[in-house]
N, C-alpha and C positions, 0 to 999 in steps of 0.2 A: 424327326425325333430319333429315330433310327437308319440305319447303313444295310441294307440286303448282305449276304456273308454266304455265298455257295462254295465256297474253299477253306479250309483249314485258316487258322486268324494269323494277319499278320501280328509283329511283336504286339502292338499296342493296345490293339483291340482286345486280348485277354487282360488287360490290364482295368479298362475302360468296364469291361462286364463285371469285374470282381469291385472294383469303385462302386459300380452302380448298386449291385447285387448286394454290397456292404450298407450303402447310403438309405436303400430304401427297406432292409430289414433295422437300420436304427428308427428310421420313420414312423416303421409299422410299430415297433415296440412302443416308441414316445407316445405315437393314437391310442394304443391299447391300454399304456396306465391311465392316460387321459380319460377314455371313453369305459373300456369297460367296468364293469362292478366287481366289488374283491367280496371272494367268493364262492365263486362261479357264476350260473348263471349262463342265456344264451347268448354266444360270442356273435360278433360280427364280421360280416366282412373288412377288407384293406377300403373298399368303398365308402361301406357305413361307415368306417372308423372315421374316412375323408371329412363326408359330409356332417357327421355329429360332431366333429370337431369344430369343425366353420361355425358352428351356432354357438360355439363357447370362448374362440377363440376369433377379435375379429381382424388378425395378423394371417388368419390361413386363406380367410373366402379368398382371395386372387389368387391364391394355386388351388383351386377347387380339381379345376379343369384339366390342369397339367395332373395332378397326384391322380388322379382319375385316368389317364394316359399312359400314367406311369405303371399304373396296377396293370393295364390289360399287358402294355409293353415286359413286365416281368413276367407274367403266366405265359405271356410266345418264347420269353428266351429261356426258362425253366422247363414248359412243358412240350416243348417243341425241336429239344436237340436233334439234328442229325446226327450227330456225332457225339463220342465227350469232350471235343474242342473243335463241334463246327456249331453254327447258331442261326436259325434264317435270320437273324435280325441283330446287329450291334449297336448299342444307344451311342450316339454322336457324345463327341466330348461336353462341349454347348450344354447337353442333356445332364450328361452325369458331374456338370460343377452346377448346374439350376439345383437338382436334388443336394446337393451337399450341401447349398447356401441355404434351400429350406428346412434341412435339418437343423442345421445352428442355428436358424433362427425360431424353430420349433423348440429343441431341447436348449440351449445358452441365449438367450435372446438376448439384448442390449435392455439394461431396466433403465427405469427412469433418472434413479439414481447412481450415481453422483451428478450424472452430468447437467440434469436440471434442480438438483437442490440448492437454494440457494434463501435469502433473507426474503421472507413477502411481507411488504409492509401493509398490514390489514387498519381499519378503520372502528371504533364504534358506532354504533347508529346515532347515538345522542352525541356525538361530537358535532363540532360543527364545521357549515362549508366552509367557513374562511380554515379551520384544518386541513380540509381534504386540497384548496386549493393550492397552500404554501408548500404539500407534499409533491403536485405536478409540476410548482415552479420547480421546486428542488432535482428531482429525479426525471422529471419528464415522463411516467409510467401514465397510462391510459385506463387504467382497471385497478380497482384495488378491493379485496373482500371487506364487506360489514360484517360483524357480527353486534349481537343482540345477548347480552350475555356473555355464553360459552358458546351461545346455536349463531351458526350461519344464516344474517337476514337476506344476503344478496350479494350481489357484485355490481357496485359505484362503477362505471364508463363516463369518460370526456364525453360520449353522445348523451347520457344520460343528465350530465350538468347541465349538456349546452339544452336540450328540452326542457329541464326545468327551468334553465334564464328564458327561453323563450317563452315557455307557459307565464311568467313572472312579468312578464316587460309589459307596458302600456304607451298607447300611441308611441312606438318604435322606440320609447325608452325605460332604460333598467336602473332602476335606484331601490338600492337595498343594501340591506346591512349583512352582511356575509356570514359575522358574528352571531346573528342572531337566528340564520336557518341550519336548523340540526338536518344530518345526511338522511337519516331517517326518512324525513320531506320530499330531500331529494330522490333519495332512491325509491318511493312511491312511483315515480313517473318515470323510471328506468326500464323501459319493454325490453329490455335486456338481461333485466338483472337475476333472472334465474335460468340463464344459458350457459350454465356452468356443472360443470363433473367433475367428479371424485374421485381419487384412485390413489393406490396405497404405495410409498414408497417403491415394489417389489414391483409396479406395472411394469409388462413389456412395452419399451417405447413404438413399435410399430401398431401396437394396440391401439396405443393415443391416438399414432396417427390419422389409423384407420375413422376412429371416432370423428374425426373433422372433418373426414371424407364423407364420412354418411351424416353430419348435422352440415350445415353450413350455415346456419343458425347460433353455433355453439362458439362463445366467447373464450373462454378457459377452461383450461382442469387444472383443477389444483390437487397439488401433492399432500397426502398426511399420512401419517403412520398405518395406517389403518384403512383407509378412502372413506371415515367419514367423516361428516360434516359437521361434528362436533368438535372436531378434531383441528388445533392450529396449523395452518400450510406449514411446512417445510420446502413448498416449491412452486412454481406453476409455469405452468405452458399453452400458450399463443399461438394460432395456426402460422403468424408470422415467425415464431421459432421455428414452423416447421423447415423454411425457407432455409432463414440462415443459420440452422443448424447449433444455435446458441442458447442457453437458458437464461 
């Protein structure tokens, strides 16, 4: 993470410390509107700020470890001069573009929108599955929200249908009127269908991501104004958008 420096710096390396030294006092500001109280109040450490951030923010946990590095690393080249331009320690370049990418994406982060807002064609409960099915012939989409009401009853999945034709079928065959079962029915037997999150136009999209990293359980989030669930999509995202980076 750092370069040992017993000589006076060559060009680059004053360049590299004032990057750093710039990157990680914007850092420390962004943790401190974040974390502490307006006010006053007892401050915290660049540490604490680390750690209480990860618990609100779940775009930081994966640089827990590094920002925790980086604090010890700025107290040896601040309080540790030999010189006013000699330093035992120079953060490698590597170091001081890591800090700067987790800056922006601490302070500018990519939101979710525009790039996943888009039409979600949602369902009522009392509609029926020959609706819901004419919509997969149509669009080929795998998931679509119910709602009941205004309120969100669940989220309709292809796995979900395909269990309830199977709960429905006898001796290996299915005859039914499509017409006449409301999704309602269906989504009863959807063990899926409340693997879903909420979150407001304004999310950071690395937030989302993180969310699918720690459910793998979790089918969608859907987008709304607000992140609730009263609220009609304006968007949603699939761990397989994580993939190909599309909404």
């Amino acid at each position: 993470m750092s370069e040992t420096a017993d000589q006076p710096e060559a060009p680059g390396e004053r360049d590299r410390v004032e990057r750093f030294e710039a990157a990680y006092n914007r850092i420390d500001h962004a943790l401190e509107a974040l974390v502490e109280r307006r006010g006053g109040g007892r401050r915290h450490t660049f540490a604490a700020r680390v750690r209480i951030a990860a618990h609100k923010l779940r775009r930081l946990r994966l640089h827990v470890d590094f920002l925790l590095e980086i604090g010890d690393l700025r107290n040896a080249l601040i309080h540790s001069r030999t010189d006013r331009d000699v330093y035992l320690a120079v953060p490698h370049l590597k170091t001081v573009e890591q800090m700067e990418a987790i800056e922006r994406d601490l302070v500018a982060p990519e939101r979710v929108t525009p790039r996943f807002r888009r039409e979600v064609i949602s369902l009522r409960a009392d509609q029926s599955l020959a609706d819901a099915l004419a919509y997969v012939r149509a669009d080929g989409y795998s998931r679509y929200p119910v709602y009941q009401g205004r309120q969100f009853a669940g989220l309709l999945t292809s796995n979900g249908i395909a269990r309830w034709c199977a709960s429905a079928a006898a001796n290996g065959r299915l005859n039914l009127d499509a017409a006449t079962i409301r999704i309602a029915d269906v989504l009863a037997v959807d063990h899926r269908r409340h693997a879903v999150a909420f979150v407001s136009h304004q999310a950071a999209f690395a937030d989302v991501a993180a969310m699918f990293e720690d459910d793998a359980r979790l089918e969608a989030v859907l987008i709304t104004e607000n992140g609730r669930d009263h609220e009609r999509p304006i968007g949603m995202i699939c761990a397989a958008d994580l993939v190909t980076g599309e909404g």
